[in-house]
C-alpha positions as CSV (number, residue, x, y, z in Angstrom):
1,X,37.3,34.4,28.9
2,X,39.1,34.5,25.8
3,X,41.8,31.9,26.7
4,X,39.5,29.7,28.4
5,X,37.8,29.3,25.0
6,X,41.3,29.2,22.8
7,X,41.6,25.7,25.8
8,X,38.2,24.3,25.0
9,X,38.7,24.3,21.5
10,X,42.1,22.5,22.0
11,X,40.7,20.5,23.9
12,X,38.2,19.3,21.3
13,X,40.9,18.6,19.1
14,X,42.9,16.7,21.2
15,X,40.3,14.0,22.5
16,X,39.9,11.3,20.0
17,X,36.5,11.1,18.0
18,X,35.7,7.7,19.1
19,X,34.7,9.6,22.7
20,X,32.3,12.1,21.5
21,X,30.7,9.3,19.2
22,X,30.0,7.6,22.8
23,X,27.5,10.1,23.5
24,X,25.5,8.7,20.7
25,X,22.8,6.0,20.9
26,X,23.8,3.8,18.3
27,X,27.2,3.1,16.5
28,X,25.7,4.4,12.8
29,X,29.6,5.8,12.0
30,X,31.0,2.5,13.0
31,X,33.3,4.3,15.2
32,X,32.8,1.3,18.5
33,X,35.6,-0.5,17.2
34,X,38.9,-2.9,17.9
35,X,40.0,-3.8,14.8
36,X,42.6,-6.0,16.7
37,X,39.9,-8.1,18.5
38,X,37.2,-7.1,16.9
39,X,35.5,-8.7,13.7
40,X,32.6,-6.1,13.2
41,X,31.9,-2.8,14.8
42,X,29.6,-2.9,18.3
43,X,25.8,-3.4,17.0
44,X,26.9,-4.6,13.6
45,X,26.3,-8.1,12.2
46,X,25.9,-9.9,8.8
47,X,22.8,-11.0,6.6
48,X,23.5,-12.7,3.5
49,X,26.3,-15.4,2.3
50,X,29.5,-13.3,1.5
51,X,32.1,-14.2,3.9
52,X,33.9,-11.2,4.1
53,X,31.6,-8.7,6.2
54,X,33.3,-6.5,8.4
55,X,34.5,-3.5,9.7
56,X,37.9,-1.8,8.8
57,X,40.4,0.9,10.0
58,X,41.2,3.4,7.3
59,X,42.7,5.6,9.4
60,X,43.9,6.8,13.0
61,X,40.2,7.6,14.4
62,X,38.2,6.5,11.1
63,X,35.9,3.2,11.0
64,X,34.5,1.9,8.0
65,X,32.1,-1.4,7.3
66,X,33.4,-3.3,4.5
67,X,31.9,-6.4,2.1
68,X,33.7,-8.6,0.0
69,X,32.1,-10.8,-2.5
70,X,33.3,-14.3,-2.6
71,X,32.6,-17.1,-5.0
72,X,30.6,-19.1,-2.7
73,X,28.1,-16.7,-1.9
74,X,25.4,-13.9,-3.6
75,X,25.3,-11.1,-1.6
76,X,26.2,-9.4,2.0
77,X,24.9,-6.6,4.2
78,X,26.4,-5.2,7.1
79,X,23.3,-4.6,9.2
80,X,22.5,-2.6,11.8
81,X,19.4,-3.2,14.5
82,X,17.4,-0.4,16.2
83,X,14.3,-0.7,18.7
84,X,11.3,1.6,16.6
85,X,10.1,3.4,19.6
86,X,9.9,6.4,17.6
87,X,6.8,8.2,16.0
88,X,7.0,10.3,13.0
89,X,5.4,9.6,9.2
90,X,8.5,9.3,7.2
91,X,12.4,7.6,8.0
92,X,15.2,8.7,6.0
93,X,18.1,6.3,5.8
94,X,21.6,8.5,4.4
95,X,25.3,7.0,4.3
96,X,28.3,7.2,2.2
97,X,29.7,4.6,0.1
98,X,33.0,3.6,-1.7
99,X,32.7,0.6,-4.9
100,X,35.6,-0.8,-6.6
101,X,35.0,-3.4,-9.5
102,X,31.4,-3.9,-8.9
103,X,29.7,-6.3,-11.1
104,X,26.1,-6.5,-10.1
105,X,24.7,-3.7,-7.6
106,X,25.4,-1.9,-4.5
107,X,24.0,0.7,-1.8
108,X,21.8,1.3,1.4
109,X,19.5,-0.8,2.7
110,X,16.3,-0.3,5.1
111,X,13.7,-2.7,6.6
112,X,11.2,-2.1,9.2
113,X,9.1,-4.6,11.1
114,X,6.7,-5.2,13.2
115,X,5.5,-7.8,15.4
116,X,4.5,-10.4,12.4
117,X,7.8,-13.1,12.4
118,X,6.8,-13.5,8.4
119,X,6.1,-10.4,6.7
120,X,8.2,-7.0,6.9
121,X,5.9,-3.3,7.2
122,X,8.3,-1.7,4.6
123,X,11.5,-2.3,2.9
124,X,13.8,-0.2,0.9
125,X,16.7,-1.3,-1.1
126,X,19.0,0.7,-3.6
127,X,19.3,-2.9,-5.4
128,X,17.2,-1.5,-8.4
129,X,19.3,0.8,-9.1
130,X,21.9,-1.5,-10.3
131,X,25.1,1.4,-8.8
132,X,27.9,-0.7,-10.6
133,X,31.2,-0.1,-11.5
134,X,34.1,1.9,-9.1
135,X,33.7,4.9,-7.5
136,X,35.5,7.3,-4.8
137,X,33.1,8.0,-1.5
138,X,29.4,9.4,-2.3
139,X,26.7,10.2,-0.3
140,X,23.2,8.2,-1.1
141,X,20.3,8.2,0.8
142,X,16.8,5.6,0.9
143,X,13.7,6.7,2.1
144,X,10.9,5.4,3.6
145,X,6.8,6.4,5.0
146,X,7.2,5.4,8.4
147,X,4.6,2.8,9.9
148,X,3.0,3.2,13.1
149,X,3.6,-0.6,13.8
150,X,7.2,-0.8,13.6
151,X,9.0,-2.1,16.4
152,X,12.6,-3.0,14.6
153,X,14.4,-0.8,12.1
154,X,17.2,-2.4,9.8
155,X,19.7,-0.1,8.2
156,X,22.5,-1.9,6.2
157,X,25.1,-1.6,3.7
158,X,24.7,-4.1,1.0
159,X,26.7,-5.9,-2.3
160,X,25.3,-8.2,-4.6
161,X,27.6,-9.6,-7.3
162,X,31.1,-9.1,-7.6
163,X,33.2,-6.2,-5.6
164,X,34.0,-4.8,-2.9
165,X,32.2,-2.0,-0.9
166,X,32.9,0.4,2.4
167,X,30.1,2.1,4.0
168,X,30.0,4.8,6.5
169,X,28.8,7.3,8.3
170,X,25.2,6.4,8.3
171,X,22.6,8.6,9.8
172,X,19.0,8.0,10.2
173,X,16.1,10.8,10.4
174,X,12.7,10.7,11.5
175,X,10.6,13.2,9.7
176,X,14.0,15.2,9.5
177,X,15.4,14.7,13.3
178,X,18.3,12.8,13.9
179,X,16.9,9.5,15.6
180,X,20.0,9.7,17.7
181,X,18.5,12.5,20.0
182,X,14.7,11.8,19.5
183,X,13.1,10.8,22.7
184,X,11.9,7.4,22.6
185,X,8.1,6.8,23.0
186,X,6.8,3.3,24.3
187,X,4.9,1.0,22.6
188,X,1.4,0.6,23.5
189,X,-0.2,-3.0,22.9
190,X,-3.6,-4.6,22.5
191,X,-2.2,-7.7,24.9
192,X,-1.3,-5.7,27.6
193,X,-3.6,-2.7,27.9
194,X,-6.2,-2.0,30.6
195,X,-9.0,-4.0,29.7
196,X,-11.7,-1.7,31.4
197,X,-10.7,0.9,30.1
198,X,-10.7,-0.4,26.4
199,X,-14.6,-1.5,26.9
200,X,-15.3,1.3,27.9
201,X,-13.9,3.5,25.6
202,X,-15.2,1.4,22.8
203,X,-19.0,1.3,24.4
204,X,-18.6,5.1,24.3
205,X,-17.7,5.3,20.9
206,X,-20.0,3.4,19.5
207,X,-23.5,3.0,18.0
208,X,-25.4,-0.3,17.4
209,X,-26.3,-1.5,14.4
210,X,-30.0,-3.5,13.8
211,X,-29.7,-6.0,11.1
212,X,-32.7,-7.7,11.5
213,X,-34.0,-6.0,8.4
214,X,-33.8,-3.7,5.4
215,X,-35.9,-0.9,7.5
216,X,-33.8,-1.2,11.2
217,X,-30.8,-1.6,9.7
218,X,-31.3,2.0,7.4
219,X,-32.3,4.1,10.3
220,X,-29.4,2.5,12.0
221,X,-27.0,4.2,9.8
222,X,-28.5,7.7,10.1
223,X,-25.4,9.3,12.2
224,X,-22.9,7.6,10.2
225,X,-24.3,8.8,6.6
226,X,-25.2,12.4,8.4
227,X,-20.9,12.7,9.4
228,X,-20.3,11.7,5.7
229,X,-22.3,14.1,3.8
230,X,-19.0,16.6,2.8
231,X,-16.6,14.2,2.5
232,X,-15.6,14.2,-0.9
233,X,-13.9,10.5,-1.2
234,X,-15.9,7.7,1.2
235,X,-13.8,4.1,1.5
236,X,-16.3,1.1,2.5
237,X,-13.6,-1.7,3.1
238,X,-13.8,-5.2,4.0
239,X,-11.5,-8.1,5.8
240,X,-13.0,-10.2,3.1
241,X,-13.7,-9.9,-0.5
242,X,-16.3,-12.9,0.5
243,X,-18.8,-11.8,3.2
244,X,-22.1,-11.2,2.5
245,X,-23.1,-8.8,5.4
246,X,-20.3,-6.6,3.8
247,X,-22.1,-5.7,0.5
248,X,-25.7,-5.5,2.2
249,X,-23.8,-2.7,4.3
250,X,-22.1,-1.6,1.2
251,X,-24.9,-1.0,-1.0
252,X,-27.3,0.3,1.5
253,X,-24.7,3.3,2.3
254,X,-23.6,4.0,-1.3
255,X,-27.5,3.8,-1.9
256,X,-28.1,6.6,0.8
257,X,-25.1,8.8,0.2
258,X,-26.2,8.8,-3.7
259,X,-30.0,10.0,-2.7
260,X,-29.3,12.0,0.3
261,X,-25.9,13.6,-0.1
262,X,-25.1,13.9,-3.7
263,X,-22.6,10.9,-4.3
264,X,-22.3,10.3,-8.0
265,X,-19.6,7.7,-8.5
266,X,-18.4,4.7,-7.2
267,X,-15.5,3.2,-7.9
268,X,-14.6,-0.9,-7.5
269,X,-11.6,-2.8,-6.9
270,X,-11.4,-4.2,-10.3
271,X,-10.0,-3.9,-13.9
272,X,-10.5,0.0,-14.7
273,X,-11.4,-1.1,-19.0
274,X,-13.6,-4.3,-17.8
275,X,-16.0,-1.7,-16.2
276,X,-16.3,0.4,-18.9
277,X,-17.4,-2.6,-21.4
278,X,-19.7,-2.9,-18.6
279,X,-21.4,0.4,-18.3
280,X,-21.6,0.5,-22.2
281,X,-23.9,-3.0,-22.9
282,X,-25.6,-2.7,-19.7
283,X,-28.7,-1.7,-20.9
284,X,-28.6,-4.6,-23.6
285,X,-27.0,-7.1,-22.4
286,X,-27.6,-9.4,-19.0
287,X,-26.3,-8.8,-15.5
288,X,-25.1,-12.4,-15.3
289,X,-23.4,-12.0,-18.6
290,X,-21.7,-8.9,-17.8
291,X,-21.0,-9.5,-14.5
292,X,-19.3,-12.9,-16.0
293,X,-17.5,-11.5,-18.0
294,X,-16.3,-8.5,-16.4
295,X,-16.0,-8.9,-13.0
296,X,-13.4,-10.8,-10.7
297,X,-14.6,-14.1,-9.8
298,X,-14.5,-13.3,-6.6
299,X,-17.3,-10.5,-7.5
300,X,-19.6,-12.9,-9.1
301,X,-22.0,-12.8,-6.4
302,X,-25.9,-12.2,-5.7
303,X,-24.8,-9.6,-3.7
304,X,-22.9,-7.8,-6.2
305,X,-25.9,-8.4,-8.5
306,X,-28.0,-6.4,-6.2
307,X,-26.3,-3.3,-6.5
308,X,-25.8,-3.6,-10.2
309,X,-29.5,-4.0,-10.7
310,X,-29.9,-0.9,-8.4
311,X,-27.2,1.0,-10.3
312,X,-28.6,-0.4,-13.6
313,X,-31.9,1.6,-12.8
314,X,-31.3,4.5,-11.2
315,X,-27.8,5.6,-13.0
316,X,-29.6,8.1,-15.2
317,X,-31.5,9.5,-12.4
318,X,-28.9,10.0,-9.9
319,X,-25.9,10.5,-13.0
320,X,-23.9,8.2,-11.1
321,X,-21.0,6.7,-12.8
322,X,-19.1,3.3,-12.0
323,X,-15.8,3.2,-12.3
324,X,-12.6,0.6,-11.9
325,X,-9.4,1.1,-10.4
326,X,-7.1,-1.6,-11.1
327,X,-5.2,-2.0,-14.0
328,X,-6.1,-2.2,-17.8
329,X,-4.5,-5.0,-20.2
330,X,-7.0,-7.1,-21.7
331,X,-9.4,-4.4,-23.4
332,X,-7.6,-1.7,-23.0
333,X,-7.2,-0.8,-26.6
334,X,-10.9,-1.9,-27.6
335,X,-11.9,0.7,-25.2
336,X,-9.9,3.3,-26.8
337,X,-10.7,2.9,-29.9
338,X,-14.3,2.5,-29.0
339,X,-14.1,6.1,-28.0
340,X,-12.1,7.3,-29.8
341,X,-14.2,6.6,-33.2
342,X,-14.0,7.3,-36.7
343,X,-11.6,9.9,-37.8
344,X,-10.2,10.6,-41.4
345,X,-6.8,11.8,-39.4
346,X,-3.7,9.5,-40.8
347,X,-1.6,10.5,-38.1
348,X,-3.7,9.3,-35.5
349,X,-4.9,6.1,-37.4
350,X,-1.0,5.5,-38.0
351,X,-0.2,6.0,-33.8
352,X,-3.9,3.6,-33.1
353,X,-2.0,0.9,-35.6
354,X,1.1,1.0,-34.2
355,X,-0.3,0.6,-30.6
356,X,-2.4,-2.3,-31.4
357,X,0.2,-3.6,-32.8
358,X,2.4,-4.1,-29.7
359,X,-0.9,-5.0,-27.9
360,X,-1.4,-7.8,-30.5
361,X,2.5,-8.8,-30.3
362,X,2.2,-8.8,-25.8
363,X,-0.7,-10.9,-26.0
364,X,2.0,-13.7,-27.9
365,X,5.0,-12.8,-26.3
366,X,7.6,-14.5,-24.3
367,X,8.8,-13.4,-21.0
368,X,12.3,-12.0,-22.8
369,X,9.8,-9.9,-25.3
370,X,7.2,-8.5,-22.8
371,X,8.7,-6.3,-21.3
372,X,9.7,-4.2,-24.9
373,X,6.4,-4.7,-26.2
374,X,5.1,-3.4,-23.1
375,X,7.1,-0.2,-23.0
376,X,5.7,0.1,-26.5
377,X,2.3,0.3,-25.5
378,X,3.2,2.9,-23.0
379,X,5.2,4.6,-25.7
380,X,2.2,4.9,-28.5
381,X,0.0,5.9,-25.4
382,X,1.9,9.1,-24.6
383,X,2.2,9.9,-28.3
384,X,-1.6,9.3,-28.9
385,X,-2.4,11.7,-25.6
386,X,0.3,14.1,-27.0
387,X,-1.0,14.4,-30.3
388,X,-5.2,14.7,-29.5
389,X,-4.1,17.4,-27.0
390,X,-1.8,19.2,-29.5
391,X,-4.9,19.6,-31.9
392,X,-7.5,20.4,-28.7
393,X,-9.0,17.3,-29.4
394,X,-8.5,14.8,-25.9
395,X,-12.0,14.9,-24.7
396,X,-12.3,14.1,-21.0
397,X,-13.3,10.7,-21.6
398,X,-10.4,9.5,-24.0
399,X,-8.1,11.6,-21.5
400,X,-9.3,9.2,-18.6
401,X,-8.8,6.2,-20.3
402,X,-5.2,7.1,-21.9
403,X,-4.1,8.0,-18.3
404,X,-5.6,4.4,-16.8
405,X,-3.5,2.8,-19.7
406,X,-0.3,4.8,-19.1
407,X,-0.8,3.9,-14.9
408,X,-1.3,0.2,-16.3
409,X,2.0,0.0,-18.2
410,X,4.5,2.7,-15.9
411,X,6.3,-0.1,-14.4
412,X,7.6,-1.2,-17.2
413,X,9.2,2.1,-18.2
414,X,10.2,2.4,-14.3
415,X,12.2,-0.8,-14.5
416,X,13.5,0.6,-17.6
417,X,14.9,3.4,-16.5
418,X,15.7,2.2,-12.7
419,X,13.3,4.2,-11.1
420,X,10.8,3.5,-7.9
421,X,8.8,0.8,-8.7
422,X,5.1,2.1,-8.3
423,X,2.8,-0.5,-6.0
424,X,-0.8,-1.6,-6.8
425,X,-1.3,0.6,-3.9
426,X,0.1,3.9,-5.4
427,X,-1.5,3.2,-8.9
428,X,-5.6,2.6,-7.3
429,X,-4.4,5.8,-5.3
430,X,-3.4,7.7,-8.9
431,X,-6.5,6.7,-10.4
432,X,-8.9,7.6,-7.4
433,X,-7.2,10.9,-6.9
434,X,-7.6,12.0,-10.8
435,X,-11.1,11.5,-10.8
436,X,-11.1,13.4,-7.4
437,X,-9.4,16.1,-9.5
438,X,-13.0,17.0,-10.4
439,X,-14.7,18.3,-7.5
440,X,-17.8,18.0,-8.8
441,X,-17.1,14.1,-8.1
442,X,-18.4,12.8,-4.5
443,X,-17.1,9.4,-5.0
444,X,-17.4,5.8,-3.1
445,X,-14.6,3.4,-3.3
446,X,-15.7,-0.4,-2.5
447,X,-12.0,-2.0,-1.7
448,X,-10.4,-4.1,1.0
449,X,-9.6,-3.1,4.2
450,X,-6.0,-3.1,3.5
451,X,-6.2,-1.0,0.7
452,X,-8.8,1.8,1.8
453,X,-6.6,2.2,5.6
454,X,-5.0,5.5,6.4
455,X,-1.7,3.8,7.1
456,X,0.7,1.2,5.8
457,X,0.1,-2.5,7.2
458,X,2.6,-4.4,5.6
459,X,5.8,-4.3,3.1
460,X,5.7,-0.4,2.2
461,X,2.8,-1.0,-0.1
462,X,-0.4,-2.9,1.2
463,X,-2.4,0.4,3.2
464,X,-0.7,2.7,0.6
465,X,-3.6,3.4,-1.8
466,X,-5.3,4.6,1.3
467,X,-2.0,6.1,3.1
468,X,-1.5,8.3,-0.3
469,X,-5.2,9.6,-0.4
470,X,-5.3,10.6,3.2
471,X,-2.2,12.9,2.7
472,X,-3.6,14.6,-0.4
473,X,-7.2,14.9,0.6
474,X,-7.1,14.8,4.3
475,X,-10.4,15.0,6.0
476,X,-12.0,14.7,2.4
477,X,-11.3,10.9,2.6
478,X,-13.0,9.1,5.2
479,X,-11.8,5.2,5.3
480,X,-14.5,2.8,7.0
481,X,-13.3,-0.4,7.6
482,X,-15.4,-3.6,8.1
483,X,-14.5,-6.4,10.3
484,X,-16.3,-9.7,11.8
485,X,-14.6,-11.9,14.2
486,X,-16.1,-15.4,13.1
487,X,-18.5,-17.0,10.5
488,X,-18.2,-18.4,6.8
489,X,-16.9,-16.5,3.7
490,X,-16.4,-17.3,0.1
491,X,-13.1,-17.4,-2.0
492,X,-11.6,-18.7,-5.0
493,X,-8.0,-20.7,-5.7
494,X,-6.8,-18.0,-8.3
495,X,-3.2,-17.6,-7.2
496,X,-2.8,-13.9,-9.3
497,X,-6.6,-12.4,-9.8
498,X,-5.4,-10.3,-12.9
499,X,-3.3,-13.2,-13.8
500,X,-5.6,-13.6,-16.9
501,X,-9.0,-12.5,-18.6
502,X,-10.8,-15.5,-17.8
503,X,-13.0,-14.9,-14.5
504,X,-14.5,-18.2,-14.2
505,X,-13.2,-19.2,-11.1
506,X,-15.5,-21.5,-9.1
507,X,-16.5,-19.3,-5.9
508,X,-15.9,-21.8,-2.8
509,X,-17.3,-21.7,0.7
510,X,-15.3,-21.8,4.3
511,X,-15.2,-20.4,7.6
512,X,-13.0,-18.3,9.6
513,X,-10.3,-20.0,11.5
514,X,-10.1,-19.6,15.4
515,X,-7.0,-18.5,17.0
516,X,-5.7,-18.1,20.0
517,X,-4.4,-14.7,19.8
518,X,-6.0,-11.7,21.2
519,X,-7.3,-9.9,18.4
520,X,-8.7,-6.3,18.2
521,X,-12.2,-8.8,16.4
522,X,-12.4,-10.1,20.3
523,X,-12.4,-7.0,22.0
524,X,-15.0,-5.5,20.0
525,X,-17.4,-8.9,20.5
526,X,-17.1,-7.9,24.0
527,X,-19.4,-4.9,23.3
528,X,-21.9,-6.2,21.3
529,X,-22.6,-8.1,18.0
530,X,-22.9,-5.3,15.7
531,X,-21.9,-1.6,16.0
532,X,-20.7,1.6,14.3
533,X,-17.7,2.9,15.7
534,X,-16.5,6.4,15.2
535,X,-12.6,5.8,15.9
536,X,-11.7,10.1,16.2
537,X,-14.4,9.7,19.2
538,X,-12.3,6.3,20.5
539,X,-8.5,7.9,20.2
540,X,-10.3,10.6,22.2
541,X,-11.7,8.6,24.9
542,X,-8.3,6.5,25.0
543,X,-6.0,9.6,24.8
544,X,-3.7,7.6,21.8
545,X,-4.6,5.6,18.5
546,X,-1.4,3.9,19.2
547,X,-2.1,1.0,20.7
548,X,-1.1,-2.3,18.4
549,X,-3.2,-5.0,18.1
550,X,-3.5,-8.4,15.5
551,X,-6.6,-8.1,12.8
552,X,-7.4,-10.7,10.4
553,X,-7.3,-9.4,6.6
554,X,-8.5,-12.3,4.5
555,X,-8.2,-11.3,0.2
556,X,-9.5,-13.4,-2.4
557,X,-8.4,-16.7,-1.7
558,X,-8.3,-19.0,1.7
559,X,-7.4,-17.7,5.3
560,X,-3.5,-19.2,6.0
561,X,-1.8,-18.1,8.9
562,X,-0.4,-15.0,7.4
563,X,-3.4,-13.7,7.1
564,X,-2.9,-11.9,10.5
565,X,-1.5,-8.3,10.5
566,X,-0.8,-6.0,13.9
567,X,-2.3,-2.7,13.5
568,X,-3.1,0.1,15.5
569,X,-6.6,0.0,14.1
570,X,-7.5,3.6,15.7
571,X,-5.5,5.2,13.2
572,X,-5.8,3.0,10.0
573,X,-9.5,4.1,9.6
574,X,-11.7,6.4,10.3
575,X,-14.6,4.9,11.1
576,X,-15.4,1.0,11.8
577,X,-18.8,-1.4,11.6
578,X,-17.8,-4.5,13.7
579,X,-20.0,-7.6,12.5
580,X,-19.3,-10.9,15.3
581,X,-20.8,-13.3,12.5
582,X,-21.2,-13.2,8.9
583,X,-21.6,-15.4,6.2
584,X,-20.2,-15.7,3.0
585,X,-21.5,-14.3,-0.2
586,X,-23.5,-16.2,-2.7
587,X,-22.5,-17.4,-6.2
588,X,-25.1,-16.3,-9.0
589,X,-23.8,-19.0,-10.7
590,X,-24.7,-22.0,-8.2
């Protein structure tokens, strides 16, 4: 026995590398190769403009993919393709790499996509990180949350600039397996599934909705508010910001969670310091003012006045408090100081000065400036929190609004110091899960669809917010998406909605398009015109929540074609109200 194992070991010796590597799936070591006839190693191919992508012998049984930078071009990847008939949460994309003379950047690379031809589900580049220089062989590694979508993973090698670069041995890992022995799992699609079965897993799931009027519509929602009464963070979504059926739905279940189940905040996509000058003149100043000044234009609806004159008189009642999420710049420091107050401490009055100092000087400044004035505010931020807290002075409320201010201006210190850039997504999440912190909060959280869902749609940041919540509070956050298949909506023109501080954006009027793709909207029409759906009951009845399908997810401004996103809308919420036509909100200021 003991010289048949001395031979096998020989054995493994003697037999070149390049036939165990066979075995494998995929050619990640770049091993598959003739460097006499070959240009490139099997499966390996070129994006960008450098001519000199390839692979190279380094020695006897050792394969490396190489880029040159050329004066012609700006950048080149050797790139590797993969079918994404995996399922896991997270892919982890690891490889060594070799730089001489580097000028600009280099290091791994990772896109995902899915069946959209325009728009990638996530991306990954080490290109921030601006690796320059020379430098022996290292081991790097890119990671990436892993959509449910994804049906083509990119790995690559990449140089921008000036240099030269070798890459190897790359290895890919779903949720920490090696994807070259994970069994592969088919794709399920919308297109192709039994039909039958769909409608009737869908009529089984589902509960209709009456919205004929105020009363039948309220007793219509009584299972749906009884399955939310623990939850501790609620999501109402939307596919537009512009649909009026959406915020009758909206305030009549933020209205019953606040006065049956104890809800006492709700939180709106919107800037986080706006709200606050809100909350403070409401009682003396008018809704139309407030809401005019305050409020994205794309809020400035009769709709949203509803709710606000609700909220307006029964806060103090029900001690509910409203809240923003997005990001604080233009009365960020009036807030602050508002609260704040009068002090006699020179220290403090000295940090205040110097911080609205470098507000004043970002409100002036040029693109080259912004970004050091803007590292000053986060600066003077951290040493105002820093300083209350070392005298046990931060009160709660000065401690929400420093942290809302230091979320608003992180980037800035990320690019700085060439760490992750944080997405819208991530920074609503931050704020929603800090005011979570307090369980005594049962909040509501009025965002788009594509925020509030439990997984990534597109570009490793739009489903995020929702993505990040879910894996902190699990079952404690409950998204419920809303969804219409035809009608009108409203929108505005505003390319960038935070763009400015001027919300005066005229609110226009149009309908949704018609397509001729199948969408997940058509297959709930089938089953009626307005329903509930409970989507743990549907995964249940359909045995998977993997089944992809195209939804439209229409923002602020007008539907284009891009505007349709494959999903598999089982698992991005957990709950859905299907509306077949809606109409678009109304302007208060027509």
């Amino acid at each position: 026995m003991r010289n048949i194992k001395i031979i096998f070991i020989s054995f493994i010796f003697l037999v070149p590398h390049s036939v165990f590597y066979a075995q494998s799936k995929y050619n990640l070591g770049f091993d598959n190769f003739n460097s006499e006839i070959q240009g490139m190693p099997n499966g390996w191919f070129k994006w960008g403009n450098f001519k000199e992508v390839t692979g190279e012998r380094l020695g006897e049984d050792n394969y490396v993919g190489k880029v040159v930078s050329d004066s012609d071009g700006k950048f080149g990847c050797i790139t590797y393709k993969i079918p994404a008939n995996y399922i896991g949460d997270t892919i982890t994309l690891t490889g060594r790499i070799k730089y001489e003379n580097v000028k600009d950047y280099v290091g791994l690379l990772m896109r995902i996509d899915g069946a959209s031809k325009t728009k990638a589900l996530a991306f990954e580049s080490m290109q921030k990180l601006r690796i320059k220089g020379t430098n022996d062989w290292k081991e790097y590694s890119i990671k990436l949350p892993y959509p449910t979508g994804a049906e083509t993973i990119f790995v690559g090698g990449i140089l921008g600039g000036n240099g030269t670069a070798w890459f190897d041995d790359f290895k890919i890992e779903i949720d920490g397996k090696d994807i070259q022995y994970m069994k592969e799992t088919p794709k399920l699609s919308l297109k192709n599934y039994d039909v039958e079965k769909l409608n009737s897993a869908i009529f089984q799931s589902s509960q209709s909705i009456d919205l004929s009027s105020n009363d039948s519509l309220f007793s219509s929602l009584d299972i749906l508010i009884s399955k939310l009464g623990d939850v501790q963070i609620v999501a109402l979504g939307e596919s537009t910001h512009g649909t009026s059926e959406y915020y009758l739905l909206r305030e009549m279940i933020t209205r019953r969670l606040i006065q049956e189940k104890g809800y006492n905040m709700v939180v709106l996509e919107n800037p986080y310091d706006d709200i606050e000058l809100l909350n403070r003149d409401l009682q003396t100043n008018s809704l139309d003012n407030l809401i005019k000044e305050h409020l994205f234009s794309i809020y400035q609806t009769k709709e949203m006045k509803s709710f606000l004159q609700w909220y307006k008189e029964n806060r103090s009642e029900f001690k509910i408090q409203f809240k923003g999420c997005d990001d604080s710049y233009w009365v960020f420091y009036e807030v602050l100081a508002e609260n704040i107050g009068d002090n006699k401490d020179r220290k403090l009055d000295k940090l205040m000065t110097k911080l609205k100092a470098n507000v004043d000087k970002r409100s002036k400044a040029n693109l080259k400036n912004e970004q050091k004035y803007n590292i000053g505010i986060y600066n003077s931020i951290v040493s105002i929190e820093n300083y209350l807290r070392s005298l046990n002075k931060l009160s709660g409320t000065v401690e929400e609004i420093l942290f809302n201010g230091k979320n608003t201006y992180v980037n800035y210190v990320n690019i700085k110091n060439k760490n992750q850039i944080q997405s819208r997504d991530e920074i609503i999440a931050e704020r929603i899960s800090y005011l979570a912190k307090n369980k005594k909060n049962k909040i509501i959280v009025w965002a788009h669809n594509a925020h509030i869902s439990n997984e990534i749609i597109v570009d490793n940041e739009i489903g995020l917010m929702g993505l990040n919540l879910k894996k902190e509070f699990g079952n404690n956050y409950h998204s419920i998406g809303l969804t219409t298949l035809k009608g009108s909506y409203s929108y505005i023109d505003e390319k960038f909605i935070n763009g400015d501080h001027n919300y005066n954006d005229e609110l226009k009027n149009t309908f949704i398009q018609p397509t001729e793709i199948l969408l997940w909207e058509n297959s709930f029409a089938v089953n009626g015109n307005a329903f509930y759906l409970d989507l743990s009951v549907l995964k249940n009845e359909l045995k998977t929540d993997n089944i992809i399908g195209p939804v439209k997810l229409i923002g602020y401004g007008k539907e284009t074609e891009e505007d349709i996103y494959w999903m598999p809308i089982v698992k991005n919420f957990d709950s859905l109200i299907f509306i077949e036509n809606t109409s678009s909100s109304k302007s208060i200021f027509d």
